[in-house]
C-alpha positions as a LaTeX table, in Angstrom:
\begin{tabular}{lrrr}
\hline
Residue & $x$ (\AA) & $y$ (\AA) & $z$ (\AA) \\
\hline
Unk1 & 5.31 & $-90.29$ & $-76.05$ \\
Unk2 & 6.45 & $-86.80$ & $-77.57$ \\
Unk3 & 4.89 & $-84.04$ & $-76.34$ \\
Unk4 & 6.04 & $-81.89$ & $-79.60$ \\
Unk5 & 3.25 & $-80.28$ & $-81.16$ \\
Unk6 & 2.39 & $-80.61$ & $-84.82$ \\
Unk7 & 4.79 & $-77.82$ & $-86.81$ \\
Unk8 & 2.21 & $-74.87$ & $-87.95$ \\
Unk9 & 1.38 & $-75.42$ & $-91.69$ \\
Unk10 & 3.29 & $-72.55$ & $-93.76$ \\
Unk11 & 0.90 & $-69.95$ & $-95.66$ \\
Unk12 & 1.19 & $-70.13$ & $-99.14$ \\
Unk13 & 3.53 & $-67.25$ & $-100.60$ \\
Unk14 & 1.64 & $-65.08$ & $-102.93$ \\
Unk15 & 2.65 & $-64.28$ & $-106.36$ \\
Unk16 & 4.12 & $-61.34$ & $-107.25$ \\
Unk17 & 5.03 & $-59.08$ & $-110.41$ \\
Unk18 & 8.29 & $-57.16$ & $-110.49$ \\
Unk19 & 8.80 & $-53.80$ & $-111.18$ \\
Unk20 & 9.91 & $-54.29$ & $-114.44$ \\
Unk21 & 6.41 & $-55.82$ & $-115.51$ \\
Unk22 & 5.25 & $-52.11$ & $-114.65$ \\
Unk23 & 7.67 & $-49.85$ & $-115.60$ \\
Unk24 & 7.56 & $-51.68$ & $-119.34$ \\
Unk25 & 3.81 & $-51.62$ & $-120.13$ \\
Unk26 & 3.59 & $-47.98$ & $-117.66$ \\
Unk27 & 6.15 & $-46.69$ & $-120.42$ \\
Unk28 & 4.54 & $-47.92$ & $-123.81$ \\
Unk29 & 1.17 & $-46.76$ & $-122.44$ \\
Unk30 & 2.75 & $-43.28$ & $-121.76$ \\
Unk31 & 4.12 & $-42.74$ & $-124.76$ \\
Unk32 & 1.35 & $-43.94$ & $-126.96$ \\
Unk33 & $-1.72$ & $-42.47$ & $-125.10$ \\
Unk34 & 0.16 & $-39.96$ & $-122.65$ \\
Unk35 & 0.65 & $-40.38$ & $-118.94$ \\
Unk36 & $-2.98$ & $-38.38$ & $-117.68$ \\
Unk37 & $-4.60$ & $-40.78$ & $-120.00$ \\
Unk38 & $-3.25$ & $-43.72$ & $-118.19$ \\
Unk39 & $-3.26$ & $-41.98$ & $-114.90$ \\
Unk40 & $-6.90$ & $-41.52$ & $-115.66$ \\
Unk41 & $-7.29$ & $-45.10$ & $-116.30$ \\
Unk42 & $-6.02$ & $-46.25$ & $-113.16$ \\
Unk43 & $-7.74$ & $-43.09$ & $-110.82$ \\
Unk44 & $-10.16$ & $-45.69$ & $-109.54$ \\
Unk45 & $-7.61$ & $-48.67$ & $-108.83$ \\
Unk46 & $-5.70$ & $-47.24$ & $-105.96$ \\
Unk47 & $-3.83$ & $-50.30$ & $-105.07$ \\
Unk48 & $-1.93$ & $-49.83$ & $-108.80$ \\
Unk49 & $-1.95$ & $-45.72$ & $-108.26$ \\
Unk50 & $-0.22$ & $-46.49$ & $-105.63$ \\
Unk51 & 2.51 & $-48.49$ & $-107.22$ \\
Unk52 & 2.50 & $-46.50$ & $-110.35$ \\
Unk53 & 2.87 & $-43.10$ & $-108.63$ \\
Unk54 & 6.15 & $-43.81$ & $-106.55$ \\
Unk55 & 9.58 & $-44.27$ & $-107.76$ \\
Unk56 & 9.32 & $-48.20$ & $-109.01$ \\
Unk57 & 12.39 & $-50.63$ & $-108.31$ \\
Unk58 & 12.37 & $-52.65$ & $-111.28$ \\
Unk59 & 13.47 & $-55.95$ & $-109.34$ \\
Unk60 & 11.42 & $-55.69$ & $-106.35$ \\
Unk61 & 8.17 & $-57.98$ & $-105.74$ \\
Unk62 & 5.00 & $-55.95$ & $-105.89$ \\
Unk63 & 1.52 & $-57.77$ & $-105.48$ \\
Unk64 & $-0.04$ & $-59.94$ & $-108.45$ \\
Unk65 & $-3.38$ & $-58.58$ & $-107.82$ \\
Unk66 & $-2.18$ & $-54.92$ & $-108.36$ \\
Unk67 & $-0.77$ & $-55.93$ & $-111.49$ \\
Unk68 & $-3.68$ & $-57.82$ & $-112.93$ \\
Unk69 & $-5.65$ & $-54.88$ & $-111.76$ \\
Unk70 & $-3.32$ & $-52.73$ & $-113.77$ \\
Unk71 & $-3.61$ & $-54.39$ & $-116.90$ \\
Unk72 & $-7.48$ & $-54.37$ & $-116.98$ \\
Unk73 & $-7.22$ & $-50.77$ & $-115.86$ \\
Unk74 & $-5.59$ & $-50.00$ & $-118.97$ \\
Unk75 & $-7.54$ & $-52.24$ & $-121.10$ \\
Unk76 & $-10.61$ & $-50.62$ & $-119.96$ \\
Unk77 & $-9.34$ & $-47.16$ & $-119.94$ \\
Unk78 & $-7.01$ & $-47.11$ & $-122.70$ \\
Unk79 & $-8.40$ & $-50.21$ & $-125.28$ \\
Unk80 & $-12.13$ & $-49.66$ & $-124.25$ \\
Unk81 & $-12.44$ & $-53.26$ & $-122.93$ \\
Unk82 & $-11.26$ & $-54.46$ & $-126.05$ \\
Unk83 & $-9.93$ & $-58.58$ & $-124.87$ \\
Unk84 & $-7.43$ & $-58.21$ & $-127.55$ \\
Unk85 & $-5.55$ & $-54.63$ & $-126.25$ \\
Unk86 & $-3.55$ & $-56.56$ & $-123.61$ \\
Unk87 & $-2.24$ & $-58.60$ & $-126.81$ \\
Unk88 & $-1.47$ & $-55.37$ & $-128.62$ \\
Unk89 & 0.28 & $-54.47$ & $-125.18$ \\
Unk90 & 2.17 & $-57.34$ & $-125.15$ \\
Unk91 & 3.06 & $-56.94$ & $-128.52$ \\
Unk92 & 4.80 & $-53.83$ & $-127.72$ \\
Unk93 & 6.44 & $-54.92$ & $-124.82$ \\
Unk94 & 8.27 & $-57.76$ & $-127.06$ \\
Unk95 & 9.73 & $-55.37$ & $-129.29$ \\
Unk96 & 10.75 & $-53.02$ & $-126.28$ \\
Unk97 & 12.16 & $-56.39$ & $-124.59$ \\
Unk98 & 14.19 & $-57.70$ & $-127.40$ \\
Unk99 & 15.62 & $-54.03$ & $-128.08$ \\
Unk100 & 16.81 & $-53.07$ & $-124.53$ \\
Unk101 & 16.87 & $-56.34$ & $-121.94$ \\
Unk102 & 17.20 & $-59.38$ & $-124.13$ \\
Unk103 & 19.38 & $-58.33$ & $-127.31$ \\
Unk104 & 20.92 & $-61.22$ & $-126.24$ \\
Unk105 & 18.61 & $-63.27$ & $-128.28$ \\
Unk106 & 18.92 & $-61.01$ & $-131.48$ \\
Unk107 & 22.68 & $-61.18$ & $-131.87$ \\
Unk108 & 22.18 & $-65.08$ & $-133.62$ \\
Unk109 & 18.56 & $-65.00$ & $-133.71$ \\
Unk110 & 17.41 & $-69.18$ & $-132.86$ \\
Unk111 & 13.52 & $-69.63$ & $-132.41$ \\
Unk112 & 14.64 & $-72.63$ & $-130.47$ \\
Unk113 & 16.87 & $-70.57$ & $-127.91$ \\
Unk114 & 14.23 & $-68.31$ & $-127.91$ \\
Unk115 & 12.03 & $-70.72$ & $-126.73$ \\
Unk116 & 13.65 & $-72.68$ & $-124.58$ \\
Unk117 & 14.89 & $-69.60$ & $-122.49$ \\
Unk118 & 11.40 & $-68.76$ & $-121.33$ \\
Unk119 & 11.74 & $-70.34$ & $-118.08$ \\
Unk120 & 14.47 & $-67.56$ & $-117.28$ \\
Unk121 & 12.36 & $-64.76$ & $-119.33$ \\
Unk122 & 9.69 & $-65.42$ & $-116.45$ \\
Unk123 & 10.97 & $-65.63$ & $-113.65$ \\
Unk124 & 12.93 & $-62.43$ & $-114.55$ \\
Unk125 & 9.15 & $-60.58$ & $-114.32$ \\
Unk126 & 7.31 & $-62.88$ & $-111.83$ \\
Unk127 & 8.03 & $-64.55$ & $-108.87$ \\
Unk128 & 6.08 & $-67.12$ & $-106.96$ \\
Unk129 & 4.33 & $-67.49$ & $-110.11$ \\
Unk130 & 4.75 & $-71.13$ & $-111.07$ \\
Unk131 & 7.06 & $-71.81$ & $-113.88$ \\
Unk132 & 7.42 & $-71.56$ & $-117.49$ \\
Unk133 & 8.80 & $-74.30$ & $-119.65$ \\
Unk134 & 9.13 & $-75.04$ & $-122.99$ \\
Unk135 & 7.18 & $-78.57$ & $-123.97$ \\
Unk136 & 7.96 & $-78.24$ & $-127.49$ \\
Unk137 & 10.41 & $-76.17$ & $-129.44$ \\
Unk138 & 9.29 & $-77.95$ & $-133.17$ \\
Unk139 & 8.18 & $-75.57$ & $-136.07$ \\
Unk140 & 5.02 & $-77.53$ & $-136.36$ \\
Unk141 & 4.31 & $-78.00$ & $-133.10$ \\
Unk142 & 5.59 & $-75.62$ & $-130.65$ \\
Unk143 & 4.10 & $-75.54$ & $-126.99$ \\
Unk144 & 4.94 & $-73.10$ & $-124.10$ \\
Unk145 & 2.93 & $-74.08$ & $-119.92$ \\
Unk146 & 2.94 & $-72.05$ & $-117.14$ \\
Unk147 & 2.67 & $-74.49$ & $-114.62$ \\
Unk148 & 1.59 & $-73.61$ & $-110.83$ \\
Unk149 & $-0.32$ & $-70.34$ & $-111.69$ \\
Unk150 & $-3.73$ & $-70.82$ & $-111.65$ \\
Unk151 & $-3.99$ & $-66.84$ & $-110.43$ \\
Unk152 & $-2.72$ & $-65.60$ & $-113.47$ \\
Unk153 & $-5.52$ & $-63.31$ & $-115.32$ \\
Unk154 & $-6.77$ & $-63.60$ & $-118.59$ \\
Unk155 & $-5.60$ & $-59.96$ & $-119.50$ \\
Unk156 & $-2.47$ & $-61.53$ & $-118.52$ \\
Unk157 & $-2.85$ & $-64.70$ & $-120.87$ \\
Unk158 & $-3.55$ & $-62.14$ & $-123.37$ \\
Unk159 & $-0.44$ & $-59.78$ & $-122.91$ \\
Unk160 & 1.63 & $-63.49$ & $-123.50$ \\
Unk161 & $-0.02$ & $-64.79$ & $-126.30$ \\
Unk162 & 1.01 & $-61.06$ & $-127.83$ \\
Unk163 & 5.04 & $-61.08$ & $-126.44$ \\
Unk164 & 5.43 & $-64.52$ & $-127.27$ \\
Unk165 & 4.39 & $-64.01$ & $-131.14$ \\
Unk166 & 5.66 & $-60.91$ & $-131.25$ \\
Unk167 & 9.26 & $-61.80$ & $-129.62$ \\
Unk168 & 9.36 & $-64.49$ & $-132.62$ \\
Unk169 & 8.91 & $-62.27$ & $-135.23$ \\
Unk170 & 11.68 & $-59.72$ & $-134.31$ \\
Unk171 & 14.24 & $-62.36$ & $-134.76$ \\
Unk172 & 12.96 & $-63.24$ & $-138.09$ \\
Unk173 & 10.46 & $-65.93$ & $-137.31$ \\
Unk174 & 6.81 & $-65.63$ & $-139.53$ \\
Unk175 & 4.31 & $-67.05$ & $-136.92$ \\
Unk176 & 1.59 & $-68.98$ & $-138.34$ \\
Unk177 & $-2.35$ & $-67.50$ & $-137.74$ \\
Unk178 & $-4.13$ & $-69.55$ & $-134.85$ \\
Unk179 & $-1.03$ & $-68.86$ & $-132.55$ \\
Unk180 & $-2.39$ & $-68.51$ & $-128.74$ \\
Unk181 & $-3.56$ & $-70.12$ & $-125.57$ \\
Unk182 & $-4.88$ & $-73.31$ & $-126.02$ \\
Unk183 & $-5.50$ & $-74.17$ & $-122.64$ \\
Unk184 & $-6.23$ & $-72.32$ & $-118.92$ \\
Unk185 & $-6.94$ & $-72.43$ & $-115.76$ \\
Unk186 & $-9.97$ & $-69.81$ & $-116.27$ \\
Unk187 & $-11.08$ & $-72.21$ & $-118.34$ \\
Unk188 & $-10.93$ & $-75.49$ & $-116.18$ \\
Unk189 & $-7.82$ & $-76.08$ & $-117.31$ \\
Unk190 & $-4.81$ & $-77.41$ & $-114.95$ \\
Unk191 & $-2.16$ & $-74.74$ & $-116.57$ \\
Unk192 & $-1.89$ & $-72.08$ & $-119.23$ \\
Unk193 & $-0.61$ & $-73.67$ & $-122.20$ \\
Unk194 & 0.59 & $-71.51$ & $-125.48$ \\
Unk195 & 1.02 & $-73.43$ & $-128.72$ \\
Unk196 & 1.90 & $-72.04$ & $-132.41$ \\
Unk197 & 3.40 & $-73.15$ & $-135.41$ \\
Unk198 & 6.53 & $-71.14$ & $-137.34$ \\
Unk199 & 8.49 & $-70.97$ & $-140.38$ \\
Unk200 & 12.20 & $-69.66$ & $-140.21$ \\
Unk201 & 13.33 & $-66.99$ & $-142.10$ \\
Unk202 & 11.70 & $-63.33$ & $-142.84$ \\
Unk203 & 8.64 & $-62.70$ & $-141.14$ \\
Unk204 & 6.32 & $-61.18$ & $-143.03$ \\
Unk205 & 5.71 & $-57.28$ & $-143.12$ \\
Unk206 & 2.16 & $-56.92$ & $-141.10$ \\
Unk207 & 0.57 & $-53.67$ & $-140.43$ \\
Unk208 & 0.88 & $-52.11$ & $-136.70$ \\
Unk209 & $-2.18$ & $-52.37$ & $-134.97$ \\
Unk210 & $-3.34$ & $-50.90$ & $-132.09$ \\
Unk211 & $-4.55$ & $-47.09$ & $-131.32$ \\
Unk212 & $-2.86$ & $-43.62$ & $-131.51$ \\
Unk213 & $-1.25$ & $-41.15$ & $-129.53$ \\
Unk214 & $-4.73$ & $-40.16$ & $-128.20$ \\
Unk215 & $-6.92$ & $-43.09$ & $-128.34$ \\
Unk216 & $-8.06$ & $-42.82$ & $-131.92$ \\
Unk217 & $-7.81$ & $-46.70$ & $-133.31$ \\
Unk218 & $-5.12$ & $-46.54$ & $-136.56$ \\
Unk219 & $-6.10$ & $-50.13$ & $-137.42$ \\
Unk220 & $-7.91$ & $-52.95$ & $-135.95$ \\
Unk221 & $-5.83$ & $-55.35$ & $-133.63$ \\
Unk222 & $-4.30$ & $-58.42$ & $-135.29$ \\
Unk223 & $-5.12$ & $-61.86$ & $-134.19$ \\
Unk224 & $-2.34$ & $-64.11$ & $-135.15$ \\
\hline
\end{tabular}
């Protein structure tokens, strides 16, 4: 008879958000409601102060929690609990994105590359996060899971629903109204599911929404 012991199960490892899902939304919230603003927002989340307040290495692994705390720091402080700001945020971030880390996918805009490379677009911000994968890349019936995450926050869900519609219409793509999160874990669900429909070609000219330089809403947030 062995006398091995049973191996010791191994603890789950925890999610985490790299830098570069800070430094992005730390940088659009600074320059559109000024850095005391969002330092003020985060003054009582000290776990995110003290991310935030360091030098930030873009492809390190900080803590889920602290970023999920960050986003409904700003959302409180900065969109005064508003459910759509993290949208508007995420909105943002897309256009930063697509300018600076993935021109890639603007040189010969495809919705369908687009799409399908959003298993490497995650991972590049998250780790230990479940994955992403594209179910569905059709124009009438296109369908985006994160798989594996039933952590994820709803500010979160939010600030996808926003870079996902968003990233589409900088190459071109006019998203069709109803576009979002059909399905989540916060909600019973299994997995986070995103589904939309599109038409190629020139997206239509939509007004900016979102607030101004200190606070002041310019127009009311768009819900595609």
């Amino acid at each position: 008879m062995s006398d091995q012991s049973e191996p010791t199960p191994r603890a789950p490892v925890p999610p985490r958000a790299r830098g570069l899902a800070f430094t992005g939304l730390l940088k659009i919230a600074s320059e559109k409601f000024g850095r005391e603003a969002v330092e003020l927002s985060t003054r009582d989340a000290p776990e995110v102060r003290a991310i935030i307040g360091t030098r930030i290495s873009g492809l390190r692994g900080y803590p889920y929690p602290a970023f999920a705390e960050f986003l409904a720091a700003l959302r409180v402080g900065l969109g005064g609990g508003d459910p759509l700001f993290c949208r508007w945020l995420g909105a943002e971030a897309a256009r930063r994105d697509l300018a600076t880390v993935f021109t890639t996918y603007t040189v010969k805009p495809s919705p369908e590359r687009l799409i399908q490379a959003c298993s490497g677009v995650w991972s590049s911000y998250y780790e230990n996060a479940g994955t992403m994968e594209a179910v569905s890349w059709l124009p009438e019936r296109t369908i985006v899971r994160i798989v594996g995450f039933r952590a994820m926050s709803p500010d979160h869900c939010r600030l996808m629903e926003g870079w996902m519609v968003s990233a589409m219409e900088v190459i071109g793509i006019e998203v069709h109204p109803g576009s979002g999160e059909t399905v989540c874990t916060s909600k019973g669900g299994s997995f986070h599911e995103f589904a939309c429909q599109w038409t190629a070609g020139a997206a239509s000219e939509k007004p900016e929404s979102g607030f101004g330089s200190r606070g002041e809403a310019r127009a009311p947030y768009r819900s595609a």
